[in-house]
C-alpha positions as a printed Julia matrix, in Angstrom:
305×3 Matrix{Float64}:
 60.67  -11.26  56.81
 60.7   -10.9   60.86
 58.72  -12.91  62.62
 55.41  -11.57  64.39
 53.86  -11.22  67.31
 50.93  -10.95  69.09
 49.96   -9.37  72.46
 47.08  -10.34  74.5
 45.18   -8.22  76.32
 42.61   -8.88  78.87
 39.77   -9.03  76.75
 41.33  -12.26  75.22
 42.97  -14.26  78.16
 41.19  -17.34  78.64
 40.25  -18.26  74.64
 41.44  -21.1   73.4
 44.34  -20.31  70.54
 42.37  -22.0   67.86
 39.27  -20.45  68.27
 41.43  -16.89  68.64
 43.45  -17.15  65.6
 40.32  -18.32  63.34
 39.1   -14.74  64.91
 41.77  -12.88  63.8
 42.38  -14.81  60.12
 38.81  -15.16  59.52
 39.73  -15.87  55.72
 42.31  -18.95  56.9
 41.03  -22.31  56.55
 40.83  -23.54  59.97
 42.62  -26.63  58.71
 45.64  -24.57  58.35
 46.07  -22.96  61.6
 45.8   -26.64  62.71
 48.76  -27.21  60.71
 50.54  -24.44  61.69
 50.06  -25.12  65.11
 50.46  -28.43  64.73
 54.53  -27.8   63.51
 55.51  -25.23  65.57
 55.27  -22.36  63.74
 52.43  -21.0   66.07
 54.16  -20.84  69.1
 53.13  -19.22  72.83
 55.74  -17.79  74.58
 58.27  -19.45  73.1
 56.66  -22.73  73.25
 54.54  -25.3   71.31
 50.96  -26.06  72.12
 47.88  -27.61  71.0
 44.81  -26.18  69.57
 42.88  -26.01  73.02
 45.64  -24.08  74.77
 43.58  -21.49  77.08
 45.48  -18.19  76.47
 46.24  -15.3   79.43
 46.58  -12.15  79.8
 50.14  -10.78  78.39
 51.16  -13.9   76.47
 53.19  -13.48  73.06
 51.94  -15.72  70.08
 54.39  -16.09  67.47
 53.03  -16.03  64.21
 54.94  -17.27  61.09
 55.94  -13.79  59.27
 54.25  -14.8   55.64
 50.64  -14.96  56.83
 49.16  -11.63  56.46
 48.53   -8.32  58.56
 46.0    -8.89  60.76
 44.75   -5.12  61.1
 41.48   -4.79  60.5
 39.89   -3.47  57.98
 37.1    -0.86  58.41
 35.08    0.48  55.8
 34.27    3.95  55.28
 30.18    4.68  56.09
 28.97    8.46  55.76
 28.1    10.76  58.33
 24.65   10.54  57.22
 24.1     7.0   57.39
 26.23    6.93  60.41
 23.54    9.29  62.56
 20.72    7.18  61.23
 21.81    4.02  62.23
 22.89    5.41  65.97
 19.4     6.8   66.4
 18.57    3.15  66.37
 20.47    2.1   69.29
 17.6     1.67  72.11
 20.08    0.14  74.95
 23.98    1.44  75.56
 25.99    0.16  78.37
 29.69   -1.14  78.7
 29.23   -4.18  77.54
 26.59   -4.31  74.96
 24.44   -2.33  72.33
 21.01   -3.52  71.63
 19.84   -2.05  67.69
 15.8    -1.7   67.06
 17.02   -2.85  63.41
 15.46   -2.04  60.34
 14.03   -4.5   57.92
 16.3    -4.88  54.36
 19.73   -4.42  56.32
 21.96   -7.56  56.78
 24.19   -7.49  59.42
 26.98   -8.63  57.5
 27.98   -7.59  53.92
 27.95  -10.33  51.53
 28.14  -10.23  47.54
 24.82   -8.81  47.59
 25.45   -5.98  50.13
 28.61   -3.77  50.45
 27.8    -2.62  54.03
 26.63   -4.6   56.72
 24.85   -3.78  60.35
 28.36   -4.63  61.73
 30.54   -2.46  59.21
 28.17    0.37  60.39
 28.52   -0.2   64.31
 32.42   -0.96  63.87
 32.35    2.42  62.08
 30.65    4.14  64.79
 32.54    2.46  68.02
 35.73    0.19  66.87
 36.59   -3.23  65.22
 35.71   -4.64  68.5
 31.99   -4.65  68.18
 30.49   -8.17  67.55
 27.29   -9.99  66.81
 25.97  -11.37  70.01
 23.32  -13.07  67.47
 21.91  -12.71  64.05
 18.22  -11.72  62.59
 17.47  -12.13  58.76
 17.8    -9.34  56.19
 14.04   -8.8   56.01
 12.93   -9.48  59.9
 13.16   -5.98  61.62
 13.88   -5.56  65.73
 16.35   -6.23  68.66
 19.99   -7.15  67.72
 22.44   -7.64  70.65
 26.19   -6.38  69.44
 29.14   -7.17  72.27
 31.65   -4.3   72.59
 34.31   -6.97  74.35
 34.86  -10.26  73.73
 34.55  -11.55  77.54
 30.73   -9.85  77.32
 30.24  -11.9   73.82
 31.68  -15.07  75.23
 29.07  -14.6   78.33
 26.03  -13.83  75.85
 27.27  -16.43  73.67
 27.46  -19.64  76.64
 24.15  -18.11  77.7
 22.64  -18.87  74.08
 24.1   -22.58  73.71
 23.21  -23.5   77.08
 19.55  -22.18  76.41
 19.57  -20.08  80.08
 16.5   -19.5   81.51
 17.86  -15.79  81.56
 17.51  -15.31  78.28
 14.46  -14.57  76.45
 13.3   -13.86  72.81
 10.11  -12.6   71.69
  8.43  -11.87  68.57
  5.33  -10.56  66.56
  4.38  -11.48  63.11
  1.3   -11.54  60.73
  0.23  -15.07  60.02
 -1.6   -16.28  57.47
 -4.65  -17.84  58.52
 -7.42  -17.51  62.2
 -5.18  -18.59  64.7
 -7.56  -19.62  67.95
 -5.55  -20.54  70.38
 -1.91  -21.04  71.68
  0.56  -23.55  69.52
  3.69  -24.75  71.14
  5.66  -26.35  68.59
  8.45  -28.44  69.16
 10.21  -29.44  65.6
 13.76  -30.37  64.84
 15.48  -28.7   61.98
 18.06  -29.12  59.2
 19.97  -25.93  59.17
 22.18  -26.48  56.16
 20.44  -24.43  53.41
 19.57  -26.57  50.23
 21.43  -25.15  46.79
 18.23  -24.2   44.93
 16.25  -21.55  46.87
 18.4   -21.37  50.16
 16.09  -22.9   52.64
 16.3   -24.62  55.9
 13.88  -27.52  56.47
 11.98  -29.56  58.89
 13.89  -32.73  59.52
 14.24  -35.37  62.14
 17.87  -35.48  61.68
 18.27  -31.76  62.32
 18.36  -30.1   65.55
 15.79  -29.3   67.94
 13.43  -26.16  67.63
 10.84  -24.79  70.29
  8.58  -21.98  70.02
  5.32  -20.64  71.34
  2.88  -18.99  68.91
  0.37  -16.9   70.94
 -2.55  -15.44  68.95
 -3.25  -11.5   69.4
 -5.45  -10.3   67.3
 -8.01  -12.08  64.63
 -7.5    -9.68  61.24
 -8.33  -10.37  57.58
 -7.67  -13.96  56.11
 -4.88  -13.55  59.14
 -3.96  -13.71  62.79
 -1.65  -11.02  64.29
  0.69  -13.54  66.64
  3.24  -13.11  69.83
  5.87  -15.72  69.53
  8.62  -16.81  71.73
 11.2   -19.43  70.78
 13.24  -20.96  73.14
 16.32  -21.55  70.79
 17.98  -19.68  68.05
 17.65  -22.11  64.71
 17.92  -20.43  61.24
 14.82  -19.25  59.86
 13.12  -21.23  62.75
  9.84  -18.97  63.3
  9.44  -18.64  59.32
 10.01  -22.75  58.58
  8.18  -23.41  61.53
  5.19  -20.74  60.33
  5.5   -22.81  57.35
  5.33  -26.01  58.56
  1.98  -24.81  60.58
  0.45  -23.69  57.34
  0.38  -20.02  58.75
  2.7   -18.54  56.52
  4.58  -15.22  57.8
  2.89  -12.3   55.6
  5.0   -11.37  52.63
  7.69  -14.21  53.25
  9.16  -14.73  49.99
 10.85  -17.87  50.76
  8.52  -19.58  53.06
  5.47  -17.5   52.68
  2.68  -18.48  50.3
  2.42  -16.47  47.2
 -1.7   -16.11  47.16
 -1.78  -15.18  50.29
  0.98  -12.69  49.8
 -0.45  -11.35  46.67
 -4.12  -10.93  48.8
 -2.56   -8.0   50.4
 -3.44   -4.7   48.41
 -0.28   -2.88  46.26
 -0.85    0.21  48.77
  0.39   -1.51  51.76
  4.02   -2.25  52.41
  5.27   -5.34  51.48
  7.72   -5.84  54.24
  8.45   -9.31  55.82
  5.51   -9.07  58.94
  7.83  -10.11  61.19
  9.72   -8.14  64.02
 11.94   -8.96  67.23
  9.94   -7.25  69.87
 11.37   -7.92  72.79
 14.91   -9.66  74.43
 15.92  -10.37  77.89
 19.19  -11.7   79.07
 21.75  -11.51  81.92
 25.01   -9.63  82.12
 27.83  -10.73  83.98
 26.96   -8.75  86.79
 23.86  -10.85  87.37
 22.07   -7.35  86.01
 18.78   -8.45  84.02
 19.16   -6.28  80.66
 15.39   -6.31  79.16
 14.88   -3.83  75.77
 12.01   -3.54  73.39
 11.87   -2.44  70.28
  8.95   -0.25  69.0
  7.16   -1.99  66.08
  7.65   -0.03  62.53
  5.08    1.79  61.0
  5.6    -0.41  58.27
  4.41   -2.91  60.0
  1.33   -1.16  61.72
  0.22   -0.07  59.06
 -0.7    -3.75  57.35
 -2.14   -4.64  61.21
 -4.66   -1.35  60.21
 -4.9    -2.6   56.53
 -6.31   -6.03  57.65
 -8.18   -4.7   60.99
């Protein structure tokens, strides 16, 4: 077998190898490229490096010929499905799409779900497309895809570094009369326990900050605005939790009288949706979008009005 290579273009110079080639072999334990790199048989131009190694523009990788092509695969999505989704797409500009997403899609496919948000999107565009950021299956609203890498490494340093420039807000039915405004500032244990696949509230976990901002008194229930101020799993619905307001129809944090309150006629979406997000561009450009709320979800505001 020949040996291969790869080519960078522009819209990989400055990665680091590592995090490149764990990119490209996304099914490779990253212990192996280690290893790989480690004796040689990665090699850039020629030579040996370490992990870090920043990459430019034009430089050949040499990659040892039994690992396997790296072409993407794309799946096939239908025409139909195709136009639906793209009627989502409320912001379009070189760098990024912004998705008024649906509630019941995931954005990747998983052993419960052939297709994913990004199959769909990579479908529509290329295999270039990216999550800038993730919302769960059942929480509807703004999703941020990158069509570059560069604009996905910008989005991406702005979102660890928590910039001031980049905003989140949501709405959501909570269980309970919420009177006034409750900052809560938690830390949480992302890695999902084995039985029912939750997150919880731990002080060996990391930091989570939101602002709950009641709207509107309803039934048993307090229509809220809430923005958080970092991206945790499940943080507004553990947090919600945590509170004792409960996000309407939450079947994993949610409590199951208050869930079962709400009449059979009325949807029984998760009440929670990603209204608004704000961030910067590389250009300094403030992108702000916001998604309309579903009818879905207005209509259980107008059930418990």
């Amino acid at each position: 077998m020949s040996v291969k290579k790869l080519h960078i273009d522009k819209d990989n110079s400055n990665r680091r190898i590592d995090n490149y080639l764990m990119s490209i072999y996304k099914d490779l334990p990253k212990s192996k490229i280690y290893s790989m790199i480690r004796k040689g048989e990665i090699r850039v131009n020629s030579g040996r490096i370490k992990p870090m190694h920043k990459l430019n523009e034009n430089d050949l990788i040499r990659i040892p010929p039994y690992l396997n092509d790296t072409k993407p695969v794309i799946k096939k999505i239908s025409n139909d499905l195709k136009n639906t989704f793209k009627e989502l797409i409320i912001h379009d500009d070189n760098n990024y799409i912004v998705i008024n997403k649906p509630s019941g899609i995931a954005v990747h496919a998983g052993s419960r779900n052939n297709i994913g948000l990004i199959d769909i999107f990579r479908s529509l565009y290329n295999f270039k497309i990216d999550l800038c950021h993730r919302l769960d299956k059942e929480t509807s609203g703004c999703i941020v895809m990158a069509k570059n890498k560069k604009a996905l490494k910008f989005f991406n340093n702005n979102l660890a570094n928590r910039s001031k420039d980049l905003k989140k807000t949501y709405v959501a039915i909570l269980k309970g009369n919420i009177k006034k405004n409750i900052y809560i500032d938690l830390s949480i244990d992302t890695n999902k326990d084995s039985l029912n696949k939750k997150v919880s509230i731990n002080s060996s976990g990391k930091r989570s900050k939101s602002l709950f901002k009641p709207i509107k008194a309803l039934k048993g229930s307090t229509l809220v605005e809430i923005d958080i101020f970092t991206g945790r799993t499940h943080q507004i619905r553990v947090q919600a939790e945590s509170l004792g307001h409960n996000v309407l129809n939450d079947n994993k944090y949610g409590d199951k009288e208050f869930n079962m309150s709400i009449g059979k006629s009325v949807n029984k979406i998760l009440a929670l949706h990603s209204k608004i997000i704000e961030f910067q561009d590389e250009s300094n450009n403030i992108i702000k979008v916001e998604a309309p709320i579903p009818e879905s979800f207005t209509d259980l505001v107008d059930y418990l009005n």
